[in-house]
C-alpha positions in Angstrom: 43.0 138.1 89.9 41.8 135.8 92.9 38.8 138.3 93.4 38.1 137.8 89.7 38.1 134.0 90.0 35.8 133.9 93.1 33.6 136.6 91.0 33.3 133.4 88.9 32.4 130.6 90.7 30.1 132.0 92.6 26.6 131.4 90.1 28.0 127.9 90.6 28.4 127.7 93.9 24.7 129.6 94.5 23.0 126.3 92.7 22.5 123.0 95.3 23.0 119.9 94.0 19.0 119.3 94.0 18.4 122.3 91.9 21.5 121.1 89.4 19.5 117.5 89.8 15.9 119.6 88.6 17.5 121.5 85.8 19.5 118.6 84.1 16.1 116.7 82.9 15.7 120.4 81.1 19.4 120.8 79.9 19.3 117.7 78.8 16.0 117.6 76.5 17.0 120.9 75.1 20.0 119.1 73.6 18.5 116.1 72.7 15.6 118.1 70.8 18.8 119.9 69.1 20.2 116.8 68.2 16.6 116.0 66.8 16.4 118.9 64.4 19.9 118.0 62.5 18.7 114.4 61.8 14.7 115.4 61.2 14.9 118.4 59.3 17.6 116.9 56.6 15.4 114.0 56.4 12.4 115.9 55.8 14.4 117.8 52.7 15.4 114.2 52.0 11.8 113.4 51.2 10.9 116.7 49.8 13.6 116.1 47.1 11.9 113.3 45.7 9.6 115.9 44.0 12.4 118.3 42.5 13.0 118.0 38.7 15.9 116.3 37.0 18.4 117.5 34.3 21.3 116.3 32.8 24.9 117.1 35.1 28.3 116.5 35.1 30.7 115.2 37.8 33.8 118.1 37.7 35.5 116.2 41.1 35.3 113.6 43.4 37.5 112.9 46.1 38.4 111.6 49.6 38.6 114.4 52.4 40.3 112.2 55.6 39.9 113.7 59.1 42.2 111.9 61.4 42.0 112.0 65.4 42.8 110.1 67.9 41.0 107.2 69.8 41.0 106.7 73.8 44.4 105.0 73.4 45.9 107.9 71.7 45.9 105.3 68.3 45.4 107.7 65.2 41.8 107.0 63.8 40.9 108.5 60.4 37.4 108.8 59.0 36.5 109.4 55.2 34.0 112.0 53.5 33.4 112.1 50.3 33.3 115.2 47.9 31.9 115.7 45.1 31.3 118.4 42.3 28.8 118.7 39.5 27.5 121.3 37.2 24.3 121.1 35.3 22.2 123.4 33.2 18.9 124.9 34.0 16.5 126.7 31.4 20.0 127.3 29.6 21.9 128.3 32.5 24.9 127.0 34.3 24.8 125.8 38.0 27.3 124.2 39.9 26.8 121.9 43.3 28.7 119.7 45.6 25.5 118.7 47.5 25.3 114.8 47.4 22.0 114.5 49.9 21.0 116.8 53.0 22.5 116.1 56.3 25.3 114.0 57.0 25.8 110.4 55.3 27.3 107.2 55.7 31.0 107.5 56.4 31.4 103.5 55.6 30.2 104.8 52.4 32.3 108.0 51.1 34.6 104.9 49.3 31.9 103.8 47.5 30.5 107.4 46.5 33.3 108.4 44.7 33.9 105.5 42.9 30.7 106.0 41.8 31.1 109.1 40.9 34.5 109.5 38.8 35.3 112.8 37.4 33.4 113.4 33.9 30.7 110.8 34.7 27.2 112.1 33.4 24.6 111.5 36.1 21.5 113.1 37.0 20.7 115.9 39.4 17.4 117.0 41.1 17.0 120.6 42.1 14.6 122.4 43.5 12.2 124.4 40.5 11.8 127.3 42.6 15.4 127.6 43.2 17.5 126.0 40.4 20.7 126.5 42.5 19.4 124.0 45.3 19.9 120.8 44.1 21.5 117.1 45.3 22.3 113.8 43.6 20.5 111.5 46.1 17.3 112.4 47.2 15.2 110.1 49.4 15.3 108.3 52.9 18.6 106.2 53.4 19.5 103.8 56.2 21.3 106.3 58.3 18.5 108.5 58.2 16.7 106.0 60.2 19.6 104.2 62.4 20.2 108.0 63.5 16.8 108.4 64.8 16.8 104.9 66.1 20.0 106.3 68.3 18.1 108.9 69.3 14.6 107.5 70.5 15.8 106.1 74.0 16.9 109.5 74.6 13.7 111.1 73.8 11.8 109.7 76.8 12.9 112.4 78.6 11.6 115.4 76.5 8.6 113.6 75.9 8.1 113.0 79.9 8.7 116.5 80.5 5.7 117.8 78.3 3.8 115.1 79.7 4.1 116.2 82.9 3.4 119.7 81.7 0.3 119.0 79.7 -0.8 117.2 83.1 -0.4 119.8 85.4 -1.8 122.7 82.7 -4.7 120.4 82.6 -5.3 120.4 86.0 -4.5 123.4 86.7 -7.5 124.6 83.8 -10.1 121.7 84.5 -9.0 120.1 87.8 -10.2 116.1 88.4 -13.5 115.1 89.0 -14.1 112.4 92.0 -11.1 110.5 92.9 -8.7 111.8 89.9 -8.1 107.9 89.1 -10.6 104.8 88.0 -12.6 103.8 90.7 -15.2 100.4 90.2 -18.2 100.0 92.2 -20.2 96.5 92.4 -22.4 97.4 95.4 -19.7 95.5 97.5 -16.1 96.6 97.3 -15.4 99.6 96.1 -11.7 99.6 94.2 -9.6 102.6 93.3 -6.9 102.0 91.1 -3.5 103.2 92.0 -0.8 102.3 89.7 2.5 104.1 90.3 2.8 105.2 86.5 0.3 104.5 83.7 0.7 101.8 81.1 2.1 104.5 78.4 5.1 105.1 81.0 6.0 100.9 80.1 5.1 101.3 76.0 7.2 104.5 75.8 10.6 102.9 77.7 10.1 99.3 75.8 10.1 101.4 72.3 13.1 103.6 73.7 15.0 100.5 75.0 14.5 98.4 71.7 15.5 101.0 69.6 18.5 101.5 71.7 19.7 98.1 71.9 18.4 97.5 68.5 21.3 99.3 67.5 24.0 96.9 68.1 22.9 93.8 66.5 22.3 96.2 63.5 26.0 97.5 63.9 27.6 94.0 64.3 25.6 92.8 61.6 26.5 95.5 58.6 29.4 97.7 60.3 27.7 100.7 60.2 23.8 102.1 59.2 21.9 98.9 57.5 20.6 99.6 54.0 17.1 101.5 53.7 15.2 98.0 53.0 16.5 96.6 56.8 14.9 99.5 58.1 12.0 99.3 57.0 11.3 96.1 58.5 12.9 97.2 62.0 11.2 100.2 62.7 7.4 98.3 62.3 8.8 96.3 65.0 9.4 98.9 67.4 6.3 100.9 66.4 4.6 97.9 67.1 6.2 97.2 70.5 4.3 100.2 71.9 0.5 99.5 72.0 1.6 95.5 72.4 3.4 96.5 75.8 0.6 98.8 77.0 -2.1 96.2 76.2 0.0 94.2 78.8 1.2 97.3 81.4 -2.6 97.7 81.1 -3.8 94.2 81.5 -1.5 93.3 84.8 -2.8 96.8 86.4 -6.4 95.4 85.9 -5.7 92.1 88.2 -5.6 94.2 90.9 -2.1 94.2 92.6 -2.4 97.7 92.5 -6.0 98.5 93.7 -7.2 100.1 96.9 -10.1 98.3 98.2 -12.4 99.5 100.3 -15.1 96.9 102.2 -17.6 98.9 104.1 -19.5 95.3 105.0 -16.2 94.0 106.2 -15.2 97.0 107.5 -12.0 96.9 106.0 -9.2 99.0 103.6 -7.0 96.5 101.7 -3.6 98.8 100.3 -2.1 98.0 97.0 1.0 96.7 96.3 2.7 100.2 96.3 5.2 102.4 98.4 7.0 99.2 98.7 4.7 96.8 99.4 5.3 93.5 98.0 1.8 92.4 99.1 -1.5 93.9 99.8 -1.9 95.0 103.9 -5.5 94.9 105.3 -6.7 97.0 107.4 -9.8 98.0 110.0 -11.4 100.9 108.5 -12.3 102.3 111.9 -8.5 103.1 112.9 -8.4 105.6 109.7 -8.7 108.8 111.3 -7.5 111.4 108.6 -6.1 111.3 105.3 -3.3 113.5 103.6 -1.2 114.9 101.3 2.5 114.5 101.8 5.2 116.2 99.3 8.1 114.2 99.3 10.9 116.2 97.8 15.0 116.5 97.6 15.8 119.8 99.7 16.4 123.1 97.4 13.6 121.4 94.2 11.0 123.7 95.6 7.8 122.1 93.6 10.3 121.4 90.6 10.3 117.6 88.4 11.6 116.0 91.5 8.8 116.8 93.7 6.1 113.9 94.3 2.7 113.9 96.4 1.6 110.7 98.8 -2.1 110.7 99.5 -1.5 108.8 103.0 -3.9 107.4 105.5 -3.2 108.2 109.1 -4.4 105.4 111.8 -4.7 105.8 115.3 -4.6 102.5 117.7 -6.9 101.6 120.1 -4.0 103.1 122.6 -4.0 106.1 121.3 -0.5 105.6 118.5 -0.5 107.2 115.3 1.1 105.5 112.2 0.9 106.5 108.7 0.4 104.3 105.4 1.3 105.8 102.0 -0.8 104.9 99.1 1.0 106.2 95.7 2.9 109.4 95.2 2.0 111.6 92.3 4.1 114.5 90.8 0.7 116.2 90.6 -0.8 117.8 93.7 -3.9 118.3 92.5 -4.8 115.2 91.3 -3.0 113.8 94.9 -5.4 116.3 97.0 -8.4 115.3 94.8 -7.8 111.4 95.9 -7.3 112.3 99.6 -10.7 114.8 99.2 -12.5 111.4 97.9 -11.3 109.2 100.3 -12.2 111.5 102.9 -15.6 111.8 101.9 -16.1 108.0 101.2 -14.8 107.2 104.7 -16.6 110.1 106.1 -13.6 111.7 107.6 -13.2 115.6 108.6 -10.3 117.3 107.1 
């Protein structure tokens, strides 16, 4: 039996905490896209029922169903469903169906949906033409449709940063980066590269997530549970809208230069940008750069993994002979990193 327990652990024990730390951004999107599909795929069948036909039905039951369990206290807590029954005719034939809309509902609600919905009362059900047995008694988009994707957006970023970085490095990988792999502006003068730790999209995607998320609580305090369809209509325009208003501004403070490396041949200087910790920009003589490279910066065990980064650096050498390095901006993708050091070594006519 101990062999057996050892026998085990031991996949466990094989995995470093840095690998654990590169697969959980994986793990974790795979269950938040998951989580995705059970509240977009029932609200896509929501909207798809608006086209079904209509006939005449019957409610045969409706009831409470209680779940009861227990809170962090140990307190019994009890949540409410509601079920209902109904039976309709199509083209002369009987049906029965205890489908009130796809996916899950309200819970605040289940009261109210069987009081609605009293044994005997005639109502109307929509069903699907080219199956008569698939049918509902609510079709459309509801307020818990869109609070539970509101929930979910924050937790998206993640997913959504993974395929970035995958479309980015599949890119580069097909087409490489011409020149410097960044924006680079010329006036005959000063010649400014643009080095921005993350691009204004990185600041629009968070402000959406984080407004959905905390979005969330007013709403709750507000109504006790998901708002009505109407509220969410006008609260989902506003985070929609927070995204391209954000990255007008992530974009517009980037532009003022904080984050630009200028390079003064007249002057003979190299100013760094506000990066790698630097709360200011640092000037320096252009003649002490003696080489430029690529560093990898990287938790031990990631082996080129998410948590890898890349820091075009310039080396210096004083005047008695001391070597110091200055990091510019580290980039998860080492192409785009070596094609920044190639420029640079080119403009300041460095070898290798």
């Amino acid at each position: 039996m101990a062999t057996t327990a050892k026998n085990l652990n031991w996949p466990f024990k094989t995995i470093s905490p840095a690998r654990m730390l590169t697969l959980f951004p994986i793990v974790f999107s795979i269950v938040t896209l998951a989580i995705d599909s059970s509240i977009i795929l029932p609200a896509y069948w929501q909207v798809r029922a608006l086209n079904f036909l209509t006939t005449a039905g019957v409610i045969t039951s409706s009831r409470l169903e209680e779940q009861e369990s227990r809170d962090r206290d140990g307190a019994p807590t009890h949540i409410y469903s509601a079920v209902v029954k109904y039976q309709y005719f199509v083209a002369g034939k009987a049906y029965s169906g205890d489908r009130y809309r796809y996916g899950l509902f309200d819970f605040t609600s289940a009261h109210w949906i069987v009081s609605e919905h009293p044994a005997g009362k005639k109502v109307g059900v929509y069903y699907n033409p080219s199956n008569p047995a698939d049918s509902l008694l609510r079709p459309g988009l509801e307020g818990s449709d869109l609070f539970g994707a509101m929930f979910v957006a924050p937790f998206n970023l993640v997913p959504l940063g993974i395929l970035v970085l995958i479309g980015r490095r599949t890119w580069s990988r097909c087409f490489g980066y011409r020149g410097a792999g960044t924006k680079v502006r010329d006036d005959g003068f000063i010649v400014r590269v643009r080095l921005p730790p993350v691009p204004p999209s990185f600041y629009a995607a968070v402000a959406a997530g984080m407004l959905a998320f905390f979005g969330l609580f007013p709403l709750l305090f507000f109504y006790g549970g998901p708002p009505p369809i109407s509220v969410m209509y006008h609260v989902w325009p506003v985070i929609l809208v927070s995204v391209p208003v954000v990255y007008v501004l992530a974009a517009w403070i980037q532009s003022r230069g904080a984050y630009d490396l200028a390079i003064d041949a007249i002057a003979g200087t190299v100013s760094l940008p506000c990066t790698r910790g630097r709360k200011r920009k640092v000037l320096l003589p252009l003649h002490e750069i003696t080489a430029v490279e690529v560093r990898a910066v990287e938790l031990p065990g990631s082996h080129g993994g998410f948590l890898s980064g890349y820091v075009p650096t310039l080396v210096l050498t004083d005047a008695d002979g001391t070597s110091r390095a200055k990091a510019l901006v580290q980039w998860n993708d080492p192409r785009r990193a070596e094609a920044l050091a190639a420029w640079l070594r080119q403009r300041l006519r460095i070898d290798g």
